[in-house]
VEXKEDO-488826 format. One record per atom (N, C-alpha, C): x, y, z. Coordinates in steps of 0.001 Angstrom, whole numbers, plus 500000, padded with zeros to 6 digits. Each point is the difference from the previous one (the first is absolute). Example, Ala and Ser with C-alpha at 12.3 -4.5 7.8 and 13.67 -1.06 7.14 Angstrom:
VEXKEDO-488826
513190494310507800 499110501190500000 500900501200500000 499650501050499280 500820501190500060 499230501090500730 
***
This chain:
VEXKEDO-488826
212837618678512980 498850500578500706 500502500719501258 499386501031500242 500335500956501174 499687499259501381 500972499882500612 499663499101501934 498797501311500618 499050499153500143 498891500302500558 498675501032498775 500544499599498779 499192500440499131 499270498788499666 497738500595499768 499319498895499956 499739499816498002 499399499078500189 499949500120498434 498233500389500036 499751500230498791 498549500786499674 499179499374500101 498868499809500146 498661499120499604 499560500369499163 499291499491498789 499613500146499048 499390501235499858 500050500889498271 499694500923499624 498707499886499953 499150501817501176 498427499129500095 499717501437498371 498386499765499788 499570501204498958 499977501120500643 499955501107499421 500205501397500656 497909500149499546 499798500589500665 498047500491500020 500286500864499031 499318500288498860 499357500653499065 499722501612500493 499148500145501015 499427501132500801 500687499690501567 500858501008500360 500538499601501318 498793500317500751 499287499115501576 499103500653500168 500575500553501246 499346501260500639 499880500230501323 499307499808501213 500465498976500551 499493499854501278 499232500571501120 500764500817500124 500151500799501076 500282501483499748 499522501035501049 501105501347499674 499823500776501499 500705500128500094 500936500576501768 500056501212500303 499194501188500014 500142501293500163 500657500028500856 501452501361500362 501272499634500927 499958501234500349 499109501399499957 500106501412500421 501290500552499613 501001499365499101 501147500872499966 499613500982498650 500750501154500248 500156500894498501 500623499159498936 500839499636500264 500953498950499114 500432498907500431 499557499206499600 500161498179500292 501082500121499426 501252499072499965 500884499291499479 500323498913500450 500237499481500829 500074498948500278 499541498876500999 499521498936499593 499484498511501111 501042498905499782 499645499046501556 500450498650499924 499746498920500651 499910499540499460 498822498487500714 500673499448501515 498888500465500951 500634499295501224 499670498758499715 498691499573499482 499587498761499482 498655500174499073 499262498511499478 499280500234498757 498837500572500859 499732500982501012 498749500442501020 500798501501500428 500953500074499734 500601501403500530 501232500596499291 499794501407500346 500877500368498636 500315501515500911 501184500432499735 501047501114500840 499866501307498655 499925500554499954 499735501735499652 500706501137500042 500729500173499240 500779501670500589 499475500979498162 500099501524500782 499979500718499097 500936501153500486 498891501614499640 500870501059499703 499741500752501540 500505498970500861 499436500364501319 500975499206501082 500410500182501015 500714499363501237 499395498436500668 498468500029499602 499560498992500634 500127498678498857 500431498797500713 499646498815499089 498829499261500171 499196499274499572 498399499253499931 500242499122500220 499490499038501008 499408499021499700 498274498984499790 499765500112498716 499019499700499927 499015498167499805 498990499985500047 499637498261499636 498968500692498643 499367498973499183 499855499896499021 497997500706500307 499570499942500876 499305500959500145 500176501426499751 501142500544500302 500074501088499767 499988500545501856 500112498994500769 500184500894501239 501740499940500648 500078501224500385 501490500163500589 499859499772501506 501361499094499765 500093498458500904 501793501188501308 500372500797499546 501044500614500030 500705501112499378 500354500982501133 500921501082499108 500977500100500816 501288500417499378 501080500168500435 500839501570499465 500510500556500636 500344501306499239 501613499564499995 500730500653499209 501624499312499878 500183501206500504 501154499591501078 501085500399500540 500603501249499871 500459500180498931 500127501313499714 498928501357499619 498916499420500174 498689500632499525 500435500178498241 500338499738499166 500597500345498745 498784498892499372 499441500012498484 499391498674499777 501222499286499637 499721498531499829 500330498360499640 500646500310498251 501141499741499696 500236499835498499 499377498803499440 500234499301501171 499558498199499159 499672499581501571 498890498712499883 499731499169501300 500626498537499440 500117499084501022 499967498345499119 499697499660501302 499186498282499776 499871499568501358 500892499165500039 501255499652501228 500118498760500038 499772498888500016 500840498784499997 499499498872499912 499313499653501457 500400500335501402 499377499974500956 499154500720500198 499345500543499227 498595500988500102 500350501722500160 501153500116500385 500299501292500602 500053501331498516 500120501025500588 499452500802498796 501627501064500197 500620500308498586 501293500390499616 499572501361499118 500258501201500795 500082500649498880 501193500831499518 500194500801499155 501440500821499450 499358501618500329 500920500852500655 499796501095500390 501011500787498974 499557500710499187 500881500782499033 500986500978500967 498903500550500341 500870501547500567 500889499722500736 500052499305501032 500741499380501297 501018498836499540 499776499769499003 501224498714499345 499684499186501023 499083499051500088 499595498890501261 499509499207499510 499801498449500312 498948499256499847 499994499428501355 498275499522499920 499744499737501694 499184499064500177 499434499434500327 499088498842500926 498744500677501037 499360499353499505 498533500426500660 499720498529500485 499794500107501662 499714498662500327 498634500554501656 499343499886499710 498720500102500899 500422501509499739 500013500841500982 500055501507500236 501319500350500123 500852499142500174 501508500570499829 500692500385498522 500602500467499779 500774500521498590 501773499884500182 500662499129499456 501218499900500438 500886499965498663 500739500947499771 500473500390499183 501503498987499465 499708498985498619 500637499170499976 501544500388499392 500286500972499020 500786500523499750 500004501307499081 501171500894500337 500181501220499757 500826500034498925 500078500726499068 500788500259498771 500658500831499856 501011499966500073 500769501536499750 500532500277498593 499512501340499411 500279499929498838 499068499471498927 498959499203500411 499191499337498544 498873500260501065 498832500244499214 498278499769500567 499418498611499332 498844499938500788 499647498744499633 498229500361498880 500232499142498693 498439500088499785 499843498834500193 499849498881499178 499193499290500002 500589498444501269 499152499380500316 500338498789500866 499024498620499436 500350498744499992 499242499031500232 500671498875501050 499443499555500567 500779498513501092 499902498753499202 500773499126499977 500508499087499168 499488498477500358 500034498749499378 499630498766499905 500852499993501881 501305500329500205 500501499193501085 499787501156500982 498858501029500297 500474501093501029 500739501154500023 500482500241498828 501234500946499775 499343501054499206 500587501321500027 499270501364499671 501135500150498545 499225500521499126 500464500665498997 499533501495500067 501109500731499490 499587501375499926 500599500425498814 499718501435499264 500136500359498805 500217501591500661 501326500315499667 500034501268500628 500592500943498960 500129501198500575 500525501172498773 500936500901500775 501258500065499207 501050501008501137 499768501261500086 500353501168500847 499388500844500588 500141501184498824 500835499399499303 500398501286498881 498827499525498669 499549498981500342 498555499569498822 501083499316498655 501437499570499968 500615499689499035 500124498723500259 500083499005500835 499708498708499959 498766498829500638 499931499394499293 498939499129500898 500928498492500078 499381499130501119 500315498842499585 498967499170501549 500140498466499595 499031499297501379 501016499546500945 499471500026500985 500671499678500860 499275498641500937 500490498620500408 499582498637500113 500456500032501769 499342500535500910 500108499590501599 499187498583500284 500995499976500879 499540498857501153 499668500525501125 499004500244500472 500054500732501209 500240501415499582 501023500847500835 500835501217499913 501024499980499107 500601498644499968 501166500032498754 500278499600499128 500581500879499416 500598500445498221 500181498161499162 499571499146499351 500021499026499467 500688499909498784 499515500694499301 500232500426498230 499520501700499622 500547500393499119 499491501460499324 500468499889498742 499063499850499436 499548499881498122 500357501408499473 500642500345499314 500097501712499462 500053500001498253 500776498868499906 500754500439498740 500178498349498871 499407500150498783 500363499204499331 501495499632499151 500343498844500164 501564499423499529 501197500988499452 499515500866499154 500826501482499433 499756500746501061 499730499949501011 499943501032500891 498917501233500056 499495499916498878 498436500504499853 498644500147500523 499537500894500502 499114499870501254 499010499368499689 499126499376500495 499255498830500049 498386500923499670 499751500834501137 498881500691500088 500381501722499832 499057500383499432 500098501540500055 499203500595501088 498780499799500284 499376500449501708 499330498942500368 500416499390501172 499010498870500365 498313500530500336 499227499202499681 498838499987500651 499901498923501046 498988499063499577 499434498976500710 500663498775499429 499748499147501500 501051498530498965 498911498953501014 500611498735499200 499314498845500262 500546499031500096 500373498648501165 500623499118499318 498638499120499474 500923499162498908 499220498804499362 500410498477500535 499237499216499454 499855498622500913 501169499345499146 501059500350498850 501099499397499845 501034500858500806 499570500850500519 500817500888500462 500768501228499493 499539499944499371 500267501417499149 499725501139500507 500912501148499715 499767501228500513 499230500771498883 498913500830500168 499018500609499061 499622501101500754 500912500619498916 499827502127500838 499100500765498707 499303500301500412 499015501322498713 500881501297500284 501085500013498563 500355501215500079 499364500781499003 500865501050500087 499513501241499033 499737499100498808 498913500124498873 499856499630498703 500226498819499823 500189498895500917 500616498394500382 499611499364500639 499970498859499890 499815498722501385 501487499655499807 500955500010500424 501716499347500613 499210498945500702 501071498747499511 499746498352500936 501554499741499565 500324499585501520 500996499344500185 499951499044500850 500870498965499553 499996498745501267 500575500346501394 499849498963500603 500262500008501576 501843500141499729 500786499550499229 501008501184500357 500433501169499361 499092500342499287 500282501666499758 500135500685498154 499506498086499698 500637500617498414 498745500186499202 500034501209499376 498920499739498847 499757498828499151 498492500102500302 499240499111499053 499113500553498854 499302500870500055 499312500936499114 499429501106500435 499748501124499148 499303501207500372 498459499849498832 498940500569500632 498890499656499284 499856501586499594 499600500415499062 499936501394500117 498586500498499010 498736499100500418 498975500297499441 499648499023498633 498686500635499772 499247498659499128 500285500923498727 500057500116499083 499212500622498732 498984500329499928 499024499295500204 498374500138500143 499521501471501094 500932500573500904 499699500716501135 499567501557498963 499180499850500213 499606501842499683 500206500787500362 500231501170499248 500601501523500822 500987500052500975 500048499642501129 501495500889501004 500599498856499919 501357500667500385 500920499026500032 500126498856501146 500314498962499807 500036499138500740 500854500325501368 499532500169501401 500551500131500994 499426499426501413 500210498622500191 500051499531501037 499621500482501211 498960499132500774 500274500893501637 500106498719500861 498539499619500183 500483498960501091 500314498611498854 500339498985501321 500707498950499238 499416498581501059 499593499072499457 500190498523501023 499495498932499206 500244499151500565 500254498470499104 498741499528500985 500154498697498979 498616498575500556 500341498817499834 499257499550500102 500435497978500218 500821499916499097 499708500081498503 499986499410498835 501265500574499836 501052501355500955 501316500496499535 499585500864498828 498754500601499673 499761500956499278 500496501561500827 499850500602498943 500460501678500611 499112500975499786 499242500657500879 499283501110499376 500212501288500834 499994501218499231 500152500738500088 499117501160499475 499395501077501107 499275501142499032 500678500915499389 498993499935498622 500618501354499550 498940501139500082 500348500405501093 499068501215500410 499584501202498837 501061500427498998 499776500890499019 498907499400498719 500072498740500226 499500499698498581 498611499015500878 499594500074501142 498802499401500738 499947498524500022 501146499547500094 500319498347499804 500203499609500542 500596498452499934 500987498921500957 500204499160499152 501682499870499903 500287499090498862 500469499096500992 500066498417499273 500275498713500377 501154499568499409 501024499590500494 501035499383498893 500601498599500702 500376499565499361 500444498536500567 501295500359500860 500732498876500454 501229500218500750 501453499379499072 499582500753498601 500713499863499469 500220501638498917 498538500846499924 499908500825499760 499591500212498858 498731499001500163 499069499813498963 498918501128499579 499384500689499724 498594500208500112 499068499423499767 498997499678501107 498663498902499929 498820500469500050 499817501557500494 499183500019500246 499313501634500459 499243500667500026 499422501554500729 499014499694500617 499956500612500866 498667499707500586 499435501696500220 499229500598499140 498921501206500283 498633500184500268 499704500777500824 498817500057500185 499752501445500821 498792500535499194 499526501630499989 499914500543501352 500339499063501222 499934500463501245 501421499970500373 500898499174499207 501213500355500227 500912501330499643 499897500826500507 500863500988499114 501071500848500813 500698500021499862 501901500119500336 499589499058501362 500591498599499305 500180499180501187 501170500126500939 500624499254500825 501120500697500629 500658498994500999 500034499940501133 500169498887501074 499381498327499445 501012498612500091 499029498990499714 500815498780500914 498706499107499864 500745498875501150 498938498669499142 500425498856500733 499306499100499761 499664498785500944 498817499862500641 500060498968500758 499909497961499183 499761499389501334 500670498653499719 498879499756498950 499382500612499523 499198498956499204 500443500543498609 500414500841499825 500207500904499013 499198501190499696 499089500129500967 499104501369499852 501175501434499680 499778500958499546 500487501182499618 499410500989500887 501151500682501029 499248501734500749 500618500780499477 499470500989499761 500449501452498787 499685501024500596 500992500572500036 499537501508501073 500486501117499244 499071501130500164 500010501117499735 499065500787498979 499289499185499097 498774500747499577 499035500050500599 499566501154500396 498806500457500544 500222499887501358 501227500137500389 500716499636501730 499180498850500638 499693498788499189 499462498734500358 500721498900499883 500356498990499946 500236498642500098 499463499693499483 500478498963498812 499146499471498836 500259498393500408 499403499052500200 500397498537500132 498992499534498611 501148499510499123 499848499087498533 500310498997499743 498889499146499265 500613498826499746 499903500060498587 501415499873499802 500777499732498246 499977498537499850 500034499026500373 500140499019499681 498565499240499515 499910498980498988 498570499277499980 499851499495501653 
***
């Protein structure tokens, strides 16, 4: 067993009809991405410089514009509440803490897309080199370099363009790449690639956002085909969850109870509950 990996609580039923809760109008042209400051508040970026923070009313609690005026590739909140986002253009990631913006580290050579903060505090990032020919994650503590995942055992690249990643509660690394979900363990080795259901109709299966829940399940939208598939943390398929208001889903998170936020159809916030 992995040191400091929990074990699961029992497999609950997945709901029949996912329902919707809630829905969050966010004024952006293009939503892509949220993340739970907590199960009452939820962080916002789109195709715009400013990031959101909103409560489940639907009133904005906070805005922040990033630093470079450029929009946010990816937000994550930390584990201390603080809000992390990845600046493409500028090769940066930074810290948003009250009104200050402090730029946690610079990249030379690789940009950053996707980010999530980890069980112990620590930032994962998923970056792409400047020539667009490699990707791989990169595991900080703080500002520094920990681990960088690139390449499977033959020396074979792991990911073809990162998107969005997630860790999971065994600790697993779970990146939505191109046409894939890639999971690898906490040190770096493949475990499986999921690469769609059979059942998916018409477009091809392509991943966007990505995040896990209690149970160490994985879901991920597939924005082309108006979905969100579920797979175990073994790289099962369990499960879709659709619904006619969902369509090209995009950004996703999950708070402590297991509720589901889905961003980007209809530039709203969708809060779902999949579970009975």
């Amino acid at each position: 067993k992995t040191p400091g990996a929990v074990s699961s609580p029992p497999a609950r039923p997945f709901s029949d009809k996912p329902q919707i809760l809630t829905d969050i109008p966010t004024g952006y042209d293009d939503l892509y991405n949220v993340s739970c400051l907590s199960d009452e508040e939820i962080w916002t970026s789109g195709l715009n410089e400013i990031m959101k923070l909103y409560n489940l009313k639907g009133e904005l609690l906070k805005s922040v514009q990033t630093k470079s005026e450029d929009m946010p590739q990816d937000i994550a909140v930390t584990r201390s509440g603080g809000l992390v986002y990845a600046d493409y253009n500028d090769s940066s990631i930074n810290l948003v803490s009250g009104t200050q913006i402090q730029t946690l580290i610079t990249l030379w050579g690789w940009r950053p897309h996707g980010l999530c903060s980890t069980s112990t505090g620590d930032l994962l990032v998923i970056m792409e080199s400047n020539d667009c020919k490699q990707t791989k994650v990169v595991h900080y503590s703080g500002s520094t370099e920990k681990q960088s995942i690139q390449r499977v055992d033959q020396g074979k690249p792991l990911y073809i363009s990162g998107g969005y990643l997630s860790e999971n509660r065994n600790l697993d690394i779970c990146v939505a790449d191109e046409f894939a979900v890639v999971v690898v363990n906490a040190a770096g080795k493949l475990r499986f690639r999921y690469t769609g259901h059979p059942s998916t109709l018409g477009e091809l299966f392509d991943p966007v956002g990505i995040t896990t829940d209690s149970q160490a399940n994985i879901l991920t939208s597939d924005s082309a085909n108006h979905c969100i598939h579920i797979i175990d943390k073994d790289g099962l398929f369990l499960h879709f969850i659709q619904n006619c208001e969902l369509e090209y889903p995009w950004g996703l998170c999950v708070d402590s109870r297991d509720n589901l936020f889905v961003a980007g159809p209809a530039d709203k916030v969708f809060k779902l509950q999949y579970y009975k």
